[in-house]
C-alpha positions as CSV (number, residue, x, y, z in Angstrom):
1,X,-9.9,5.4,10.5
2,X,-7.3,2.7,10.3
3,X,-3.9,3.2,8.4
4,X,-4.4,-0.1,6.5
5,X,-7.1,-1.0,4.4
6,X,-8.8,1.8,4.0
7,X,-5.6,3.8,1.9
8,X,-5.4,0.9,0.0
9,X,-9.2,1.2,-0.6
10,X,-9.4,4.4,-1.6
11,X,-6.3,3.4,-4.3
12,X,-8.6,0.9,-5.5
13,X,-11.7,3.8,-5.8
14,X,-9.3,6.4,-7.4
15,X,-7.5,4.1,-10.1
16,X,-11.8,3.0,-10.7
17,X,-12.5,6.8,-11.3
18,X,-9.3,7.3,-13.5
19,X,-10.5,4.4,-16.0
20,X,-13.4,5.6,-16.5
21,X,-12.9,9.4,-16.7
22,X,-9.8,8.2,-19.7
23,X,-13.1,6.8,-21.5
24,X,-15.3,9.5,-21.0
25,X,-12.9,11.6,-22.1
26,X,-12.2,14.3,-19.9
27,X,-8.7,15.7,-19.5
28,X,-7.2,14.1,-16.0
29,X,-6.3,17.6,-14.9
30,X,-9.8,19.1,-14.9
31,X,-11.5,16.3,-13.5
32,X,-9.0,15.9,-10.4
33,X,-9.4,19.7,-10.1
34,X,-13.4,19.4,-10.0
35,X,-13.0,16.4,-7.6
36,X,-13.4,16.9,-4.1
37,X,-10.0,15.9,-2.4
38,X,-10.1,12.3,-0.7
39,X,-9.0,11.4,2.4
40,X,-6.2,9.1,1.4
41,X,-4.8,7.0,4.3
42,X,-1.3,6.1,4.7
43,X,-0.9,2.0,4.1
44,X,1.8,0.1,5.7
45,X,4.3,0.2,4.2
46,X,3.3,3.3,1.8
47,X,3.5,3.1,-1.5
48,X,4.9,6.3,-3.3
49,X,7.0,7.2,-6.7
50,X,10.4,8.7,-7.5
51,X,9.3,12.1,-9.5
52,X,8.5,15.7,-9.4
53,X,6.6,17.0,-7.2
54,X,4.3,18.3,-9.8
55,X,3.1,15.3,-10.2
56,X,1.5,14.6,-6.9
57,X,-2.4,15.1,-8.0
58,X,-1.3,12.4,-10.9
59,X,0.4,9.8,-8.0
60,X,-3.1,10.3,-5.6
61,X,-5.4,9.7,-8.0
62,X,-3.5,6.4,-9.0
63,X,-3.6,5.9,-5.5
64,X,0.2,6.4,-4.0
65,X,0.8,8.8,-0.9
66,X,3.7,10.7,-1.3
67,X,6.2,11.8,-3.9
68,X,10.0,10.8,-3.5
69,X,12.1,14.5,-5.2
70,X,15.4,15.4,-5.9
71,X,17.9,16.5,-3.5
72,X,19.3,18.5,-6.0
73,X,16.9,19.7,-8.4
74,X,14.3,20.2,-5.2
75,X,16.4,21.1,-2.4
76,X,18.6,22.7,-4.6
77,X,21.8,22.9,-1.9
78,X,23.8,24.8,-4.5
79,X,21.2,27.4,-5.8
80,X,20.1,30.0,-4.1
81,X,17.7,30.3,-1.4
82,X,15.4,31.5,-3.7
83,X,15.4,28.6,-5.7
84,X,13.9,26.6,-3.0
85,X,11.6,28.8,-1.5
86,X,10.1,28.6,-5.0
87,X,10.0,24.3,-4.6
88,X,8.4,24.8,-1.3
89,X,5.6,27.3,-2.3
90,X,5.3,23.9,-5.0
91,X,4.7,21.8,-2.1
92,X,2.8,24.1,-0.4
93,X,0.2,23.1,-3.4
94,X,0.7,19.5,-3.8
95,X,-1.9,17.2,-3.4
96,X,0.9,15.0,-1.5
97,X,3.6,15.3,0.3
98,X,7.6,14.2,-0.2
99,X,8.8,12.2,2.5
100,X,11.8,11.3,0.8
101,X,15.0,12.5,-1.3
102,X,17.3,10.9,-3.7
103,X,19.8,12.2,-6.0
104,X,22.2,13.7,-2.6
105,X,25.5,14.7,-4.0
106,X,26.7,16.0,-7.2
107,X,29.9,14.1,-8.6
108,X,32.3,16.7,-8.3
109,X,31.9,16.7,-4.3
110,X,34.2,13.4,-3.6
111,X,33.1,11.1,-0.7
112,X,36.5,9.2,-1.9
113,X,39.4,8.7,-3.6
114,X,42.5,11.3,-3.4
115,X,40.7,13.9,-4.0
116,X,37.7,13.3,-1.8
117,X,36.8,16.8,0.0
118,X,34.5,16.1,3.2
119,X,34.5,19.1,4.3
120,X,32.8,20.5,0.9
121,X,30.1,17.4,1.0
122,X,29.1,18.4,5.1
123,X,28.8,22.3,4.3
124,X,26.4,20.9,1.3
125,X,24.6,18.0,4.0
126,X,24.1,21.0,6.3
127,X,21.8,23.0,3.5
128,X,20.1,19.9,2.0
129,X,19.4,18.6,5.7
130,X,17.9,22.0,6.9
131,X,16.3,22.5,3.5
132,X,14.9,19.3,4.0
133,X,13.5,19.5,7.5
134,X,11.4,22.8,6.2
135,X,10.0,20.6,3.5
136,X,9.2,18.2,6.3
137,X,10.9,15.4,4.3
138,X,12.5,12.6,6.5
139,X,14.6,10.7,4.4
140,X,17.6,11.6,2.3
141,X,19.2,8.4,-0.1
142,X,23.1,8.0,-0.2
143,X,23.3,6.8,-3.7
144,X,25.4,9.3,-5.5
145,X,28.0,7.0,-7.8
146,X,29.8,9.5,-9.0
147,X,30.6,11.0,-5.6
148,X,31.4,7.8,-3.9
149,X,32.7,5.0,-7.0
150,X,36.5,4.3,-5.7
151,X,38.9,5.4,-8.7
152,X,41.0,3.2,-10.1
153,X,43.9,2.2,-8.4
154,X,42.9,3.9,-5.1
155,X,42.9,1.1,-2.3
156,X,39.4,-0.2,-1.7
157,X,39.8,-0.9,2.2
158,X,41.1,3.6,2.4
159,X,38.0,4.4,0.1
160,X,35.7,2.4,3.3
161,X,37.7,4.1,6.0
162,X,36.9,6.8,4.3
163,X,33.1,7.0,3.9
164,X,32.4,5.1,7.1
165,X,34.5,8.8,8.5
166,X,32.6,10.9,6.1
167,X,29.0,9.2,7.5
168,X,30.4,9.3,11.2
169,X,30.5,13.3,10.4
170,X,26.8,13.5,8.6
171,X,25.2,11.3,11.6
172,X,25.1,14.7,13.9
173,X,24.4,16.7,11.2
174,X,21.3,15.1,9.8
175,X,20.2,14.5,13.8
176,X,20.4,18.2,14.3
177,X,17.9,18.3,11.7
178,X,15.8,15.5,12.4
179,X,16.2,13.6,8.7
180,X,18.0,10.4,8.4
181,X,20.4,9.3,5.8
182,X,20.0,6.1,4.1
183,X,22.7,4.1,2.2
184,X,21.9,2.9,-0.9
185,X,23.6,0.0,-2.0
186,X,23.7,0.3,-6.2
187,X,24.5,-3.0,-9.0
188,X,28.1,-3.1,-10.2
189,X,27.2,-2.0,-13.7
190,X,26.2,1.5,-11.8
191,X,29.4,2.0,-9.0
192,X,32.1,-0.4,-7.8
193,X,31.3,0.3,-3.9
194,X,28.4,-1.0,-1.7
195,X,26.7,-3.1,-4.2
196,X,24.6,-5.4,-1.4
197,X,22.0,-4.7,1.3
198,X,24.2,-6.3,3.5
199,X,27.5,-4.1,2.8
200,X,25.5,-1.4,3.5
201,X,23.9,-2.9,6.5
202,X,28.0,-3.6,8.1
203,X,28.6,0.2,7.0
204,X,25.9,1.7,8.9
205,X,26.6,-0.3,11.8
206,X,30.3,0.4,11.8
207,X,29.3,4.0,11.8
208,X,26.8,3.6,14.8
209,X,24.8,6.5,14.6
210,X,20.6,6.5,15.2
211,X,20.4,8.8,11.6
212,X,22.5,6.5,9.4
213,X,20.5,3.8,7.9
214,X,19.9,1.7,5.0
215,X,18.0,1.6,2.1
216,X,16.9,-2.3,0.2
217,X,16.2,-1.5,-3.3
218,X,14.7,-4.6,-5.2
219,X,15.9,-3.7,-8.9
220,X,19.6,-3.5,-7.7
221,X,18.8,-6.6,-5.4
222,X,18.0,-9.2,-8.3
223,X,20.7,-7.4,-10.7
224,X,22.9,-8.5,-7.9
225,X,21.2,-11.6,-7.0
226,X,21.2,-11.0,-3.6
227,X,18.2,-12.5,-1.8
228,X,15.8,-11.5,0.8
229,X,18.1,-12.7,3.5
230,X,19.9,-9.5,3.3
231,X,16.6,-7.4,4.4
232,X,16.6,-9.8,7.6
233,X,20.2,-9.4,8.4
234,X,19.5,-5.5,8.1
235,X,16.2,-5.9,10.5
236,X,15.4,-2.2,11.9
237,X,18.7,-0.6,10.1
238,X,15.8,-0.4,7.3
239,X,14.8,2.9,6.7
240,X,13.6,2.7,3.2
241,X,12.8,1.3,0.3
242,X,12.5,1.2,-3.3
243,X,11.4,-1.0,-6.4
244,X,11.3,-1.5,-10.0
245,X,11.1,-4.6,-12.2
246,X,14.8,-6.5,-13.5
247,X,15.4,-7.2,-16.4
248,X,14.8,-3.8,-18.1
249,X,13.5,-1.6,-15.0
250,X,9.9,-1.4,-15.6
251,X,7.3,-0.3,-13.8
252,X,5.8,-3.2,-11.1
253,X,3.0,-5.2,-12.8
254,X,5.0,-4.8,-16.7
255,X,6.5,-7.8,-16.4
256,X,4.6,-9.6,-13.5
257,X,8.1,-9.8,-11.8
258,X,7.1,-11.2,-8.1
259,X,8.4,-9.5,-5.3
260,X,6.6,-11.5,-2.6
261,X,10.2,-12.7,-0.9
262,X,11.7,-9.6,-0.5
263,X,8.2,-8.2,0.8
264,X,7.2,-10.8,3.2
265,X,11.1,-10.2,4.4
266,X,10.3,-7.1,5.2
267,X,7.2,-7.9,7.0
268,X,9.0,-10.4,8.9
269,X,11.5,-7.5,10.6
270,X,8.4,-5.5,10.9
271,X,8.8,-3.1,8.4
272,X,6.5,0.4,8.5
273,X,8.3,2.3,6.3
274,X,7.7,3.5,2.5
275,X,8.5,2.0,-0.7
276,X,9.3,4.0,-3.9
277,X,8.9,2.9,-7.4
278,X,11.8,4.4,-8.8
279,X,11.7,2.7,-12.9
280,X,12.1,3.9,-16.4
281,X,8.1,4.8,-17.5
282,X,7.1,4.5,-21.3
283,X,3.8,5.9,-20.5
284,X,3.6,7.8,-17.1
285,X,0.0,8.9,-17.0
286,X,-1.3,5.4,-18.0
287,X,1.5,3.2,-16.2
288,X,1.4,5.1,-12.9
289,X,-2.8,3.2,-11.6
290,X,-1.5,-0.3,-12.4
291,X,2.0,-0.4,-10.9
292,X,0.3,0.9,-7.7
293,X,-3.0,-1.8,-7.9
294,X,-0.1,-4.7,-8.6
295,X,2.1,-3.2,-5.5
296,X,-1.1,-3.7,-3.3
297,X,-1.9,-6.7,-4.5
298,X,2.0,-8.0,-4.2
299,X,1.6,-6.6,-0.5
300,X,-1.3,-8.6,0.3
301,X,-0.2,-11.9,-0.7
302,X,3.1,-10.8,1.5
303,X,0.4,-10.6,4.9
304,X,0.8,-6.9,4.7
């Protein structure tokens, strides 16, 4: 079976059955239990949502593939051992699998500033990245504001020298462990440092390592007007992806917002990877079929 149409088919079939079971009336729980599990085929790029992973049976049946977790609240670098085992015996029953892991580092572990403490952000990379490579997830995003904002007054230019030192350190690390760390460039209304793809792209190339990377995400893109040149510029530094409508984060398809340039960009550089909805939901059982069926259909008018 062929990794194109056929998940996207099968998106189509599931987000069919979850209409009508809503007006039958049958609770979505019970009926996804009494289903026999589908077959569900990885599109290109795959199509998967920032959440728990306790809500994988609810992202299949709307047709995504995978969940995107927290490093922190699923990896759990500074709970016990314990605590994760617990997330991964979660996994273990998932109807879908992470892949991917936002939310890295807490803000009291500095990537910069005076009182930035590499050495306390590696020793936490080197549990999250081993954590992570039992969980099979591939993917860890470098957002984190609060770890890497430059404070006021600190000189922007040593706050750069500094990350691009700190990420020069994680390349080997995450290698070791086979995951890959992506840089996620964030609006200015969110952190004052690597607000463009194309920052981020000049970062991850100054640091030159195969397991630092970048991450496009659209919402941040259009809050910062930056166009879908910057996807090009980054080409295969393009790990990763993620999405959500502008003007007040919605979920794709609210709005109608098109995202056919940034998404024929990325087919243009021959983008495989995965893109993440990562939006504020009003309604997450009811919201979750549509933003995938209007992803599908934005990807097909792309040439995907």
């Amino acid at each position: 079976m062929k990794r194109s149409a056929i998940g996207g088919f099968w998106g189509f079939v599931w987000a069919g059955l979850s209409s009508l079971v809503l007006l039958a009336g049958c609770a979505f729980e019970e009926f996804f239990e009494a289903a026999e599990p589908v077959d569900v085929e990885l599109a290109t790029p795959s199509l998967g949502v920032c959440t728990s992973v306790k809500n994988g049976q609810k992202l299949r049946f709307a047709g995504f593939v995978y969940v995107e977790e927290s490093v922190r609240r699923f990896l759990a670098p500074q709970k016990p051992e314990a605590t994760f085992l617990e997330n991964l015996e979660t996994l273990k029953q998932s109807a879908l699998p992470v892949y991917s892991c936002n939310g890295f580092l807490p803000g009291s572990l500095r990537s910069t500033g005076p009182d930035a403490d590499h050495q306390g952000v590696l020793e936490y990379a080197e549990i999250a990245f081993s954590r992570a490579a039992r969980a099979g997830i591939e993917i860890i995003v470098f957002g984190s504001s609060g770890s890497r904002k430059i404070p006021e007054g600190f000189d922007p230019a040593v706050a750069r020298e500094q990350f691009v030192a700190l990420l020069r350190q994680m390349g080997p690390i995450a290698a070791e462990h086979g995951v890959t760390v992506a840089i996620e460039p964030l609006r200015r209304k969110e952190c004052n440092f690597i607000n463009r793809v194309f920052e981020a792209t000049e970062i991850a190339r100054e640091v030159n390592h195969t397991n630092i990377k970048v991450l496009a995400d659209f919402y941040h893109m259009m809050q910062e007007d930056e166009g879908p040149e910057s996807i090009l510029l980054a080409g295969t530094d393009l790990v990763h992806c993620h999405i959500a409508e502008n003007e007040n984060r919605t979920p794709p398809g609210v709005a109608q917002d098109d995202f056919t340039p940034y998404l024929k960009a990325l087919k243009e550089i021959g983008y495989q990877g995965r893109i993440s909805v990562e939006c504020g939901w009003k309604d997450f059982d009811n919201q979750i079929a549509p933003a995938c069926r209007y992803l599908a259909q934005q990807l097909s008018a792309s040439g995907y």
